[in-house]
C-alpha positions as CSV (number, residue, x, y, z in Angstrom):
1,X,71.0,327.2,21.4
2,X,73.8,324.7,21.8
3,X,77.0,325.7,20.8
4,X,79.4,324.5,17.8
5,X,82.5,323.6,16.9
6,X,84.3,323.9,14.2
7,X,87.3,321.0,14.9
8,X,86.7,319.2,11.5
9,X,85.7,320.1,7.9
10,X,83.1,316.9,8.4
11,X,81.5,319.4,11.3
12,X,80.1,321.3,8.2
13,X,77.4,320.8,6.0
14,X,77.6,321.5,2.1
15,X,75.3,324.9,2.5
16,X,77.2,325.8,5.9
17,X,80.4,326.0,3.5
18,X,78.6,327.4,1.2
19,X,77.1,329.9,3.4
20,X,81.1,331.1,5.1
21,X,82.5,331.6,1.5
22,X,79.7,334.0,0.9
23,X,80.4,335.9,3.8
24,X,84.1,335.6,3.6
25,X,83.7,337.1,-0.2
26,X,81.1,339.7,1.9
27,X,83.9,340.5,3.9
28,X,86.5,340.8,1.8
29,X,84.7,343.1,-0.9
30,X,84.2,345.4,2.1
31,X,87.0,345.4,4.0
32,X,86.2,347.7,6.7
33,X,86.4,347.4,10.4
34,X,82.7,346.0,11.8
35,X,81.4,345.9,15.4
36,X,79.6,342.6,15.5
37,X,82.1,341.0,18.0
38,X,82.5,344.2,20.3
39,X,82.8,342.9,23.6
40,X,83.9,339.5,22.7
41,X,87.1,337.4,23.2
42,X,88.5,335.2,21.9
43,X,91.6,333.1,23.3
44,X,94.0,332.1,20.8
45,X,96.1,328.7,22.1
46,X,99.7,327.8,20.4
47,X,101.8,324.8,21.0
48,X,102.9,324.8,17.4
49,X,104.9,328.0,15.9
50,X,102.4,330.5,14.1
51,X,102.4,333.0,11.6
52,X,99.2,332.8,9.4
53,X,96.7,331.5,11.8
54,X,97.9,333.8,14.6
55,X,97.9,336.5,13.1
56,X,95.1,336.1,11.2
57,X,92.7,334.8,13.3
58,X,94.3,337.5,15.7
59,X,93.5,341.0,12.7
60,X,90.3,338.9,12.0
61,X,88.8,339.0,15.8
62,X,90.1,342.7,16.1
63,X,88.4,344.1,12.6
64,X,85.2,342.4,13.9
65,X,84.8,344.5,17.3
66,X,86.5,341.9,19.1
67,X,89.6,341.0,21.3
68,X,92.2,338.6,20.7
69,X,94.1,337.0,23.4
70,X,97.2,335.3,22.5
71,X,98.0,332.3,25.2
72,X,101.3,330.6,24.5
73,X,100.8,327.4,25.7
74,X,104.4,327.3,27.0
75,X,102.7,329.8,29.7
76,X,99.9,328.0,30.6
77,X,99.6,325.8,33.7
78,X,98.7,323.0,31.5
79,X,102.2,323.0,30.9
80,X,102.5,321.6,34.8
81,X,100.2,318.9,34.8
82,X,96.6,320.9,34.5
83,X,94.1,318.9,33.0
84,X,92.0,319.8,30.1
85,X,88.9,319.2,31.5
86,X,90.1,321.8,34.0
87,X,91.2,324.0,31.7
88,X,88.3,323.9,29.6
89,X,85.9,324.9,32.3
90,X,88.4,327.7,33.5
91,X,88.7,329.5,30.0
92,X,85.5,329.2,29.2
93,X,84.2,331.2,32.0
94,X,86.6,334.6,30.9
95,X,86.2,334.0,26.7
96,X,83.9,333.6,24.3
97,X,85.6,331.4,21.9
98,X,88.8,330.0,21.8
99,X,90.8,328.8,18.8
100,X,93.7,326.3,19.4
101,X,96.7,325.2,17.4
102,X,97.6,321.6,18.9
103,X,99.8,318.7,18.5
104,X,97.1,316.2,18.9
105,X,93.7,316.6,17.1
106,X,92.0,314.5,20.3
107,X,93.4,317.3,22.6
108,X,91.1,319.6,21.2
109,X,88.6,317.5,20.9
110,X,88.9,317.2,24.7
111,X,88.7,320.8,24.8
112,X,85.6,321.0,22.9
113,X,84.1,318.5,25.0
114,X,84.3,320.1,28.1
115,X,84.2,323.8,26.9
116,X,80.7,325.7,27.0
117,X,82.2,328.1,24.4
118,X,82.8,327.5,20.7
119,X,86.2,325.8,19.9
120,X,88.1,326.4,16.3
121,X,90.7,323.7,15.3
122,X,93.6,326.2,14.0
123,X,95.6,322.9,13.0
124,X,96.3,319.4,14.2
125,X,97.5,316.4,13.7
126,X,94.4,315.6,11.3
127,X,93.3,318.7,10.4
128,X,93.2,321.9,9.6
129,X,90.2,322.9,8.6
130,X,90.8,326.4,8.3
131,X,92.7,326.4,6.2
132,X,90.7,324.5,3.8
133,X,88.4,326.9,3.8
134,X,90.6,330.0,2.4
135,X,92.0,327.1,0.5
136,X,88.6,327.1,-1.6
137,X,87.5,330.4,-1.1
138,X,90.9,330.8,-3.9
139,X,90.2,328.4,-6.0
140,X,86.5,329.4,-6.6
141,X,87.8,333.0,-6.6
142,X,91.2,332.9,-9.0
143,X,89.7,330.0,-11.3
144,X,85.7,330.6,-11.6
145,X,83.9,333.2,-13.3
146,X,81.3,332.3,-10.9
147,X,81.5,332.1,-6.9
148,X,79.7,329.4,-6.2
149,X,80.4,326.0,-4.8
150,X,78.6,324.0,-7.6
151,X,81.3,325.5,-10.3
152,X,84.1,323.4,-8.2
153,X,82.8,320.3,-9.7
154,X,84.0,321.5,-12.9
155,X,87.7,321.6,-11.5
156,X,90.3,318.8,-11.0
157,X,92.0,319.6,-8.0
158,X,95.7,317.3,-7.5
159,X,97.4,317.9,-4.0
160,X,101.2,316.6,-4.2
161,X,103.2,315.5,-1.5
162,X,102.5,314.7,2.1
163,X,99.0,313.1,3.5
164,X,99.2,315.3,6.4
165,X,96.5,317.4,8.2
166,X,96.0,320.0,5.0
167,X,95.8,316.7,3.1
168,X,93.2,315.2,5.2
169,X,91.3,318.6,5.1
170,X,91.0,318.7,1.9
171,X,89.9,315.3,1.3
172,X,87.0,316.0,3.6
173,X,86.4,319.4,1.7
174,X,86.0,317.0,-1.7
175,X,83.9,314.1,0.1
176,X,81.3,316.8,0.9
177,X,81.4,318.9,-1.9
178,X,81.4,316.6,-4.2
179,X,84.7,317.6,-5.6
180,X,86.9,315.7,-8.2
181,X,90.2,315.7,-6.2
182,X,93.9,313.6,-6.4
183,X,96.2,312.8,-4.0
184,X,99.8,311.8,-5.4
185,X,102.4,310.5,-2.7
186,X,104.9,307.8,-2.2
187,X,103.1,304.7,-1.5
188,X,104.3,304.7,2.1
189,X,103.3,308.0,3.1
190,X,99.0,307.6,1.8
191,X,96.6,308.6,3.8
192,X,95.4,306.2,6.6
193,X,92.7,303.9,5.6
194,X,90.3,305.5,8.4
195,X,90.9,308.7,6.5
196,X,89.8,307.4,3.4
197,X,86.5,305.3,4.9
198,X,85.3,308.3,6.2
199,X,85.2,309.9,3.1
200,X,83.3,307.5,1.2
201,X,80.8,307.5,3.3
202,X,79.9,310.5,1.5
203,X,80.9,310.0,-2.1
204,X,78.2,308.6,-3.1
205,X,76.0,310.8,-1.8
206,X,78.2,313.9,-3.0
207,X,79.1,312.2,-6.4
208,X,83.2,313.1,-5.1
209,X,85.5,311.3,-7.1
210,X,88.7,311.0,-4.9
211,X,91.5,309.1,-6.2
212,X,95.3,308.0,-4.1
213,X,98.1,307.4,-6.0
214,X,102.0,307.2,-6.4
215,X,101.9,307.8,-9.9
216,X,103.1,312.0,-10.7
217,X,101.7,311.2,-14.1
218,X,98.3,311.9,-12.5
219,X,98.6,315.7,-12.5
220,X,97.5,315.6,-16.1
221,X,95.4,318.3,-16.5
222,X,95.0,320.0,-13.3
223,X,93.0,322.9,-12.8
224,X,95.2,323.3,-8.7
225,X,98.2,322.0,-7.8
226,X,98.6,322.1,-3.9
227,X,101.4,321.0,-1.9
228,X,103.1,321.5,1.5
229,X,106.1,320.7,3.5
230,X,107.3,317.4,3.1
231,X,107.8,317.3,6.9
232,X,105.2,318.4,9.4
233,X,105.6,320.1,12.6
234,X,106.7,317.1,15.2
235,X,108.3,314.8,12.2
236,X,111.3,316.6,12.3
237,X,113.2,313.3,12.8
238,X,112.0,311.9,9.5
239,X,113.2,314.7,7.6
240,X,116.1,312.7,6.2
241,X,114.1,309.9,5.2
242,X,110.9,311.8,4.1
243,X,113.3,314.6,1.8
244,X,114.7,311.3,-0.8
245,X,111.2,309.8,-0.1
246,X,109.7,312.5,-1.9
247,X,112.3,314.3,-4.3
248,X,109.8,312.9,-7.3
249,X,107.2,314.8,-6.1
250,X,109.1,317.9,-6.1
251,X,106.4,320.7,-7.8
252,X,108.4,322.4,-10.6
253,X,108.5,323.3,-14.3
254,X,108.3,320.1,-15.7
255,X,105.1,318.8,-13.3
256,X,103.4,322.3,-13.9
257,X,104.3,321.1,-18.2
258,X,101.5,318.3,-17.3
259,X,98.8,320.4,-15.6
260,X,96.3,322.2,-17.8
261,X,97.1,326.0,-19.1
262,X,94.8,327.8,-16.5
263,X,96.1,325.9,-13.3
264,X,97.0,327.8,-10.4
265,X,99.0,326.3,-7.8
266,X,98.8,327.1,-4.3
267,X,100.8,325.9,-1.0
268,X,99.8,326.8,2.2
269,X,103.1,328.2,3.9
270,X,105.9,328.4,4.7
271,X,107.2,326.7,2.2
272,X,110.9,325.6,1.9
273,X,112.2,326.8,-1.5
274,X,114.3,323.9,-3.0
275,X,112.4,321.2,-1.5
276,X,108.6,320.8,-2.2
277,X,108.4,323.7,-4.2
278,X,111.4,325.3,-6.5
279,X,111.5,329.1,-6.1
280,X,110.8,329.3,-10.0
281,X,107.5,328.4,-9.4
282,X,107.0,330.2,-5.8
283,X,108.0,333.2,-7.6
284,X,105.6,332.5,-10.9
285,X,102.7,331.8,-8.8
286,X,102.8,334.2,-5.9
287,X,99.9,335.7,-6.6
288,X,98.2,332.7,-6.0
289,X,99.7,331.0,-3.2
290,X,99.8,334.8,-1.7
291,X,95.9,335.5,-2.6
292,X,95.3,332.0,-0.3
293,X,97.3,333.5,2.3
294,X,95.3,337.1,2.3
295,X,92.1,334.7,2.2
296,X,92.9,333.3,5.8
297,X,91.8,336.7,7.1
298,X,88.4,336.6,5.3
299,X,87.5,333.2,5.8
300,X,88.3,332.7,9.7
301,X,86.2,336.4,10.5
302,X,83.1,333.9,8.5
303,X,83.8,331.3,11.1
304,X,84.0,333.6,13.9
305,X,80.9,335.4,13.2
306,X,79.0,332.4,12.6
307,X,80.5,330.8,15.8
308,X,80.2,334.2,18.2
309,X,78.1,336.4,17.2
């Protein structure tokens, strides 16, 4: 059986999204140590800074039987010129799966290519994928009485701020669910058209209704309001510009005034107070932006079942 990746949310079908959120919910309503992975690794690459996915991908691999290996990348010899290809062939011969937090998405796509072992995008670039999927798991489990995927149709879903790799996620999450989901930004910072041809390609199919647009105004009635950082990990010399770019898309009281009385709003961390977010509305909605957090845990031990055991 040939192996699979999981670099993309387009590297899922609808019913293999379908089928992790049932386990992750499995999972969760258990919540007891398991044995499935025992003698199983799994290495665990940064070159970005890590709280969430490290240590949750780290708990998750652990509670399943497993054994995480955490591999700076600072550490590794690719650090002095190794080549992936090289790399890839090593590592795969002492793990069985590795996840890897990257700067480029087409590094581990590289990886994947070249790696006879399973290979988990834990955020690039593009996307993060993983975090889409906790990302849903919340929605379907803070906002619908039932837990299935079908009920998310029934949800208007607005993410506010930055097109970034959470951004493209869940664009791709909507495109093959068929999900009715908005993306407000300033005009410069929209996704790039590639993005958005990529996800039409499904839309029809899907019956997703995907909208792009400067206008705040378009948060009117939103089940979710999502955002993130206004500056992403290797745009730290933008973060002049990219703070007055987006001070009107700032999610506080008066945004929240135009979303509909059931919405939850999520952001998936850290998340700088003040800026994207005021600490009024961190503080009123921890429970859900804290509940997506937990969800990491439940969603990524789905993945790593599905992809190791």
């Amino acid at each position: 059986m040939a192996k699979k990746d999981l670099l993309s949310i387009y590297d899922l079908t609808k019913k293999e999204i379908e089928a992790l959120l049932a386990k992750a919910f499995e999972l969760k309503s258990k919540r007891k140590h398991l044995t499935d992975l025992t003698g199983k690794t799994l290495g665990l690459i940064f070159e970005k800074p890590s709280t969430r996915t490290m240590v949750s991908f780290a708990a998750a691999m652990a509670q399943l039987g497993g054994t995480p290996i955490l591999l700076n990348a600072q550490n590794l010899q690719r650090k002095r010129g190794e080549s992936i290809h090289d790399t890839a062939l090593v590592l795969s011969s002492y793990v069985s799966g590795l996840m890897i937090r990257a700067f480029k998405h087409s590094d581990v796509e590289e990886f994947a290519k070249y790696s006879s072992i399973p290979v988990i995008n834990g955020l690039t670039d593009y996307e993060h994928p993983c975090q889409i999927l906790a990302d849903i798991m919340t929605v379907m489990e803070l906002l619908l009485k039932t837990k299935t995927v079908e009920a998310l149709k029934k949800l208007k879903i607005v993410f506010v701020g930055d097109s970034n790799n959470v951004a493209n996620s869940l664009i791709a999450v909507s495109a093959v669910l068929g999900l009715d989901f908005t993306l407000i930004c300033p005009k410069d910072y929209a996704p790039k058209k590639a993005i958005l041809d990529k996800a039409l390609k499904y839309t029809a199919q899907t019956g997703a209704e995907i909208k792009i647009t400067s206008d705040i105004n378009e948060a009117k009635n939103a089940d979710v309001i999502y955002t993130d950082v206004w500056t992403s990990m290797g745009a730290e010399s933008e973060a002049k510009k990219r703070k007055k770019a987006f001070a009107p898309y700032q999610v506080n009281s008066e945004l929240l005034k135009k979303a509909s009385s059931k919405c939850i709003v999520l952001h998936c961390l850290p998340a700088l107070r003040g800026e994207e977010i005021t600490a009024e509305i961190m503080d009123k909605y921890e429970t859900s932006i804290f509940t997506q957090a937990q969800n990491r845990l439940y969603a990524q031990k789905a993945v790593l079942l599905s992809l190791l055991k």
